[in-house]
ROSE-4610 file (N, C-alpha, C; in Angstrom, 1 decimal, always signed):
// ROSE-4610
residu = [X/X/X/X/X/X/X/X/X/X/X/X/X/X/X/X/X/X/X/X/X/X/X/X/X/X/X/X/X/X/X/X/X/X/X/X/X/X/X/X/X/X/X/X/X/X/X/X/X/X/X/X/X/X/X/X/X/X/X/X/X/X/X/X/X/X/X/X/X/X/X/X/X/X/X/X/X/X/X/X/X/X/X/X/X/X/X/X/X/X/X/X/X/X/X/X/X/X/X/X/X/X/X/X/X/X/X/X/X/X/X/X/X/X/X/X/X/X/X/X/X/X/X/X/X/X/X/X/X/X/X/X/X/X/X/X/X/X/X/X/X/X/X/X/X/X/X/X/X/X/X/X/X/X/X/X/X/X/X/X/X/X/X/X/X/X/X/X/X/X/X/X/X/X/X/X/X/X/X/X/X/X/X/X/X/X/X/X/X/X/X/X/X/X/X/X/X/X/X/X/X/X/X/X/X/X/X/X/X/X/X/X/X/X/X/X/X/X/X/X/X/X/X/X/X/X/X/X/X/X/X/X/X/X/X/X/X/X/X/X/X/X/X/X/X/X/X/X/X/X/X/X/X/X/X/X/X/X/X/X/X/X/X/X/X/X/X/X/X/X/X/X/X/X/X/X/X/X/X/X/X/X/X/X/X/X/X/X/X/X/X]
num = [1/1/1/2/2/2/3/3/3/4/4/4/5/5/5/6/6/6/7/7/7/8/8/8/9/9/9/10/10/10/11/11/11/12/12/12/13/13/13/14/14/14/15/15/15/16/16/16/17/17/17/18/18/18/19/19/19/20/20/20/21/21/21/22/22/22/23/23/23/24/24/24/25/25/25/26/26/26/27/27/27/28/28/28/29/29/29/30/30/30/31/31/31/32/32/32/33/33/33/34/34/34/35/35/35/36/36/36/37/37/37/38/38/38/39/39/39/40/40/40/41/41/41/42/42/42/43/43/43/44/44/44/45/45/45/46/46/46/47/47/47/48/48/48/49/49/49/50/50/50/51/51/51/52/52/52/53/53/53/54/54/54/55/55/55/56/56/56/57/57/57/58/58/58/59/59/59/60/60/60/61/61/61/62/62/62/63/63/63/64/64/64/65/65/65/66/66/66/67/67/67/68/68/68/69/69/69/70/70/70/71/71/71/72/72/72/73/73/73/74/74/74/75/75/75/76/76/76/77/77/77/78/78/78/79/79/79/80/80/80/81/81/81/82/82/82/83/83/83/84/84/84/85/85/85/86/86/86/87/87/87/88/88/88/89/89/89/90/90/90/91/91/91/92/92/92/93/93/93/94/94/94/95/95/95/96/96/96/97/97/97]
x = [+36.9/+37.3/+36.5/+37.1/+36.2/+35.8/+35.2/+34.5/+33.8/+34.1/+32.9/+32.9/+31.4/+31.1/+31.6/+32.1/+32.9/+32.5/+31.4/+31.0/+30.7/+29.8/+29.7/+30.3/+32.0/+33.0/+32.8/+33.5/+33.5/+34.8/+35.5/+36.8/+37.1/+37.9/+37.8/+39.0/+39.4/+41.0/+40.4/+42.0/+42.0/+43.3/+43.1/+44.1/+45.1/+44.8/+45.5/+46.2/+46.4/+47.2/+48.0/+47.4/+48.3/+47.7/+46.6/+46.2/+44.8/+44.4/+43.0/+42.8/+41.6/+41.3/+40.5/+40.0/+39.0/+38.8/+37.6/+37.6/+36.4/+37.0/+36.0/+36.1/+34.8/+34.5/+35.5/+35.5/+36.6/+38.0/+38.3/+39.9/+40.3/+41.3/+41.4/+42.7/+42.3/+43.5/+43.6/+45.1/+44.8/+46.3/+46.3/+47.6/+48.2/+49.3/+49.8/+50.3/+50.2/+50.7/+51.5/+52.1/+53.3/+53.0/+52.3/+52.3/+53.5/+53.9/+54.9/+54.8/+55.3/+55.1/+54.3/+52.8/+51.9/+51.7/+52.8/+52.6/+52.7/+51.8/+51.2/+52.3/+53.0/+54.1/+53.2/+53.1/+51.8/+53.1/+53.1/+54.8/+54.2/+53.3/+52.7/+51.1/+51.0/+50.3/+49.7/+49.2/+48.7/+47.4/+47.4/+46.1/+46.0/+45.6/+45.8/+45.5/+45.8/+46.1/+44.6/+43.5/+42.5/+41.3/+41.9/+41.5/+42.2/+43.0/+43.6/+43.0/+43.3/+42.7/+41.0/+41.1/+39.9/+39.7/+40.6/+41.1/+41.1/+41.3/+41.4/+42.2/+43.2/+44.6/+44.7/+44.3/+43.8/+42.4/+41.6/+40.6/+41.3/+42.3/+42.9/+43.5/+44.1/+45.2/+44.5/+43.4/+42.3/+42.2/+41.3/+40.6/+41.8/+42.8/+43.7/+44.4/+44.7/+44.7/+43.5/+42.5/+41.5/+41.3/+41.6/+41.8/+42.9/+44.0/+44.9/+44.8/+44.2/+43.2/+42.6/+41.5/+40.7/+41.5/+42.5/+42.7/+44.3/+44.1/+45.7/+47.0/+46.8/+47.9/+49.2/+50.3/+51.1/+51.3/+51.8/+51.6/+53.2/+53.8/+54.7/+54.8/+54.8/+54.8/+55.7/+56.3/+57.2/+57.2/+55.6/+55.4/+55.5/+55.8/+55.8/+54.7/+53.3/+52.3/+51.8/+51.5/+51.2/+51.7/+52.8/+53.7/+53.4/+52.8/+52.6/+51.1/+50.5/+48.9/+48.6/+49.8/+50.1/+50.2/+51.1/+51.8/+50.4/+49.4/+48.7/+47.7/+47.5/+46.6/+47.0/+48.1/+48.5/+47.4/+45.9/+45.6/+45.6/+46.6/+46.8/+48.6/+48.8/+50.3/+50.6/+49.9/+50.0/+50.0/+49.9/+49.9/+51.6/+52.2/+53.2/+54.6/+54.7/+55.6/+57.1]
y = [-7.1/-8.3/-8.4/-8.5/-8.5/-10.2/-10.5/-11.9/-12.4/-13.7/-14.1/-15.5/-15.8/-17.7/-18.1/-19.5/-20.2/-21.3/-22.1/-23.2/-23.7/-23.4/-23.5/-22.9/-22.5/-22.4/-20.8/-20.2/-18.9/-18.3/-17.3/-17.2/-15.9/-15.4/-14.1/-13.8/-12.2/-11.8/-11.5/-11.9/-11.7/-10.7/-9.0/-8.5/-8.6/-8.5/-8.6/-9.2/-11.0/-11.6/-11.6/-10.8/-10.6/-12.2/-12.5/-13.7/-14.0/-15.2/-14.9/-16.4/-17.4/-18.1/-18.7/-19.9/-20.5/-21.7/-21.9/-23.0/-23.8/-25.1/-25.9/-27.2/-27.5/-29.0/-28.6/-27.5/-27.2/-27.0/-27.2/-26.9/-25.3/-24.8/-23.9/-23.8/-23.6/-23.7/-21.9/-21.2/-19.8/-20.1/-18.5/-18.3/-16.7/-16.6/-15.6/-14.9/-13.6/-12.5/-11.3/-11.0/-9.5/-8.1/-7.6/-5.9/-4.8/-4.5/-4.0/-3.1/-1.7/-1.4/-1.4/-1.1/-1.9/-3.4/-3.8/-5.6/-6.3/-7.7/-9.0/-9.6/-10.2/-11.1/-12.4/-13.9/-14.5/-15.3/-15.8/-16.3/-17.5/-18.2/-19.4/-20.1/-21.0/-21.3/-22.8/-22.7/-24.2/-24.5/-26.2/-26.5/-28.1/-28.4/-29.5/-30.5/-31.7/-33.3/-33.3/-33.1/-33.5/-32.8/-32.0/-30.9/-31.4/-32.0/-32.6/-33.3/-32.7/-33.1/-32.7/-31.5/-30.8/-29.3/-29.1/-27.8/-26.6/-26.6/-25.5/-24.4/-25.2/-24.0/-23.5/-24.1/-23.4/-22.4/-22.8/-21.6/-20.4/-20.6/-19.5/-18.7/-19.2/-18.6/-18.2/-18.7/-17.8/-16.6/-16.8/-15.5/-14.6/-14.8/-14.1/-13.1/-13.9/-13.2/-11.9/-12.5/-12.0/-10.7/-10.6/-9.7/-8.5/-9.1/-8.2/-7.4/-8.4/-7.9/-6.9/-7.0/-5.4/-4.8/-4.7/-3.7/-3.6/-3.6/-3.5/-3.5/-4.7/-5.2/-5.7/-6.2/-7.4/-7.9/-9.2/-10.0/-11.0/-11.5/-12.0/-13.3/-14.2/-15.5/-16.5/-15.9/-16.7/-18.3/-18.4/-19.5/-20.5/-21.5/-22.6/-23.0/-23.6/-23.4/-22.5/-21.1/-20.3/-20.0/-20.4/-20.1/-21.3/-22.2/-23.7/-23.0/-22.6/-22.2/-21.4/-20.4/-19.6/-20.1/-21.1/-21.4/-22.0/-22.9/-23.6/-22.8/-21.5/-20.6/-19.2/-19.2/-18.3/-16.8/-16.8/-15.6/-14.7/-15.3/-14.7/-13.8/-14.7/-14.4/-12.4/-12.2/-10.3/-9.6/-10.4/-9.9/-9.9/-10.9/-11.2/-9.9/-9.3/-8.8/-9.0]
z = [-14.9/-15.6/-16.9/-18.4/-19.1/-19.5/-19.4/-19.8/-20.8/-21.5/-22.9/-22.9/-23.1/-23.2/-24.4/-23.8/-25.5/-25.0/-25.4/-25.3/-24.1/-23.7/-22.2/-20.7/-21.1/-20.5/-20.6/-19.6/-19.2/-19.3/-20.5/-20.4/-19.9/-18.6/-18.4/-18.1/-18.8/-18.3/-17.0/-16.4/-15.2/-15.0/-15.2/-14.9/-13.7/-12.5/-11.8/-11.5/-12.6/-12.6/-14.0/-14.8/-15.9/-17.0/-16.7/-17.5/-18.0/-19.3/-19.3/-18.9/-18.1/-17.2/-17.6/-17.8/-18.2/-16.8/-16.3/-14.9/-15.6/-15.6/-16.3/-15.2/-14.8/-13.9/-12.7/-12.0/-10.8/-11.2/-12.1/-12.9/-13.3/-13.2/-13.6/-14.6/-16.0/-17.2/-17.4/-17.9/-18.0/-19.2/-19.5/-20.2/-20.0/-19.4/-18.4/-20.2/-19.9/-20.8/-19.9/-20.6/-20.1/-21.3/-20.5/-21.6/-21.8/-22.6/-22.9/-24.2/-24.4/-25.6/-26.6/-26.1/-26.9/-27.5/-26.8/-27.2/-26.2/-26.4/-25.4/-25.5/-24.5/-24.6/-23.5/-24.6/-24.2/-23.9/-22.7/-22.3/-21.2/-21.1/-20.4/-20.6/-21.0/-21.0/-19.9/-19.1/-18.3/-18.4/-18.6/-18.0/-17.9/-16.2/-15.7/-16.5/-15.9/-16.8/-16.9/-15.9/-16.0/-17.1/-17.9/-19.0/-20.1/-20.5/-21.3/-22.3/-23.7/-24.9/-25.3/-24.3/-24.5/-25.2/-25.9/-26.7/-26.1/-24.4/-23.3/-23.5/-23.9/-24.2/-25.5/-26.7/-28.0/-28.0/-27.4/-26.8/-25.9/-25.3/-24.6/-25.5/-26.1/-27.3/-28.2/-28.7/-29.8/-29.3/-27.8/-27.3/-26.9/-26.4/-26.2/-27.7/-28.6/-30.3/-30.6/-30.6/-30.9/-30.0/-28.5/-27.7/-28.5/-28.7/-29.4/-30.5/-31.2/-32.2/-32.1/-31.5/-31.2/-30.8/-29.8/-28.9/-29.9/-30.8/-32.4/-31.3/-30.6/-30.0/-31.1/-30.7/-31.5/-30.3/-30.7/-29.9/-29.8/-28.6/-28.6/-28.3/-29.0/-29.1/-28.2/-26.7/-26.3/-25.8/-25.6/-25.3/-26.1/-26.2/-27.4/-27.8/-27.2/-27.9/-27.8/-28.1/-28.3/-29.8/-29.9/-31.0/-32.0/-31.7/-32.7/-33.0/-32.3/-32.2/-33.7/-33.3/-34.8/-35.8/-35.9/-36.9/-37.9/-37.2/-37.6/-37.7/-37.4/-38.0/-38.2/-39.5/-40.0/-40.2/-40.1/-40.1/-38.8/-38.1/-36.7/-37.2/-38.0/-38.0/-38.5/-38.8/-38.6/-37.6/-36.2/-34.8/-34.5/-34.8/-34.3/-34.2/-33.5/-33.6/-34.1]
């Protein structure tokens, strides 16, 4: 599992679920991806009410970009914020398949 600190918080893919995971104060927030064709199809993102308005799921969708990035993924935007994530940070927008 490859792992990296983002502010305290611990974000790690977790292959065998097909997602990358962040567990903050006993909660667990993640964002499920589908591989295909050389491209990430980022098609879920959760993270409980009690994590809410703590930038959990925009930290997942960074690190998850930025993953694709190195690894000259594209990336599939099915999820809706994942897809608003982009929009509002257009230097992501060359992943996009």
């Amino acid at each position: 599992m490859a792992e990296e600190r983002v502010s305290m918080e611990i974000i790690k893919e977790n292959s065998a679920h097909n997602r990358y995971e962040i567990e903050l104060d006993g909660y667990l927030a993640y964002l499920e991806y589908r591989l295909a064709d050389g491209c990430m199809d980022l098609f879920h993102t959760y993270a409980p009410i009690e994590l809410s308005g703590r930038g959990v799921g925009s930290r997942l969708v960074d690190f998850a970009l930025n993953k694709a990035r190195e690894r000259k993924q594209k990336v599939i935007p099915t999820c809706s914020f994942v897809e608003a994530y982009i929009k509002a940070h257009p230097e992501f927008s060359d992943l996009i398949r």
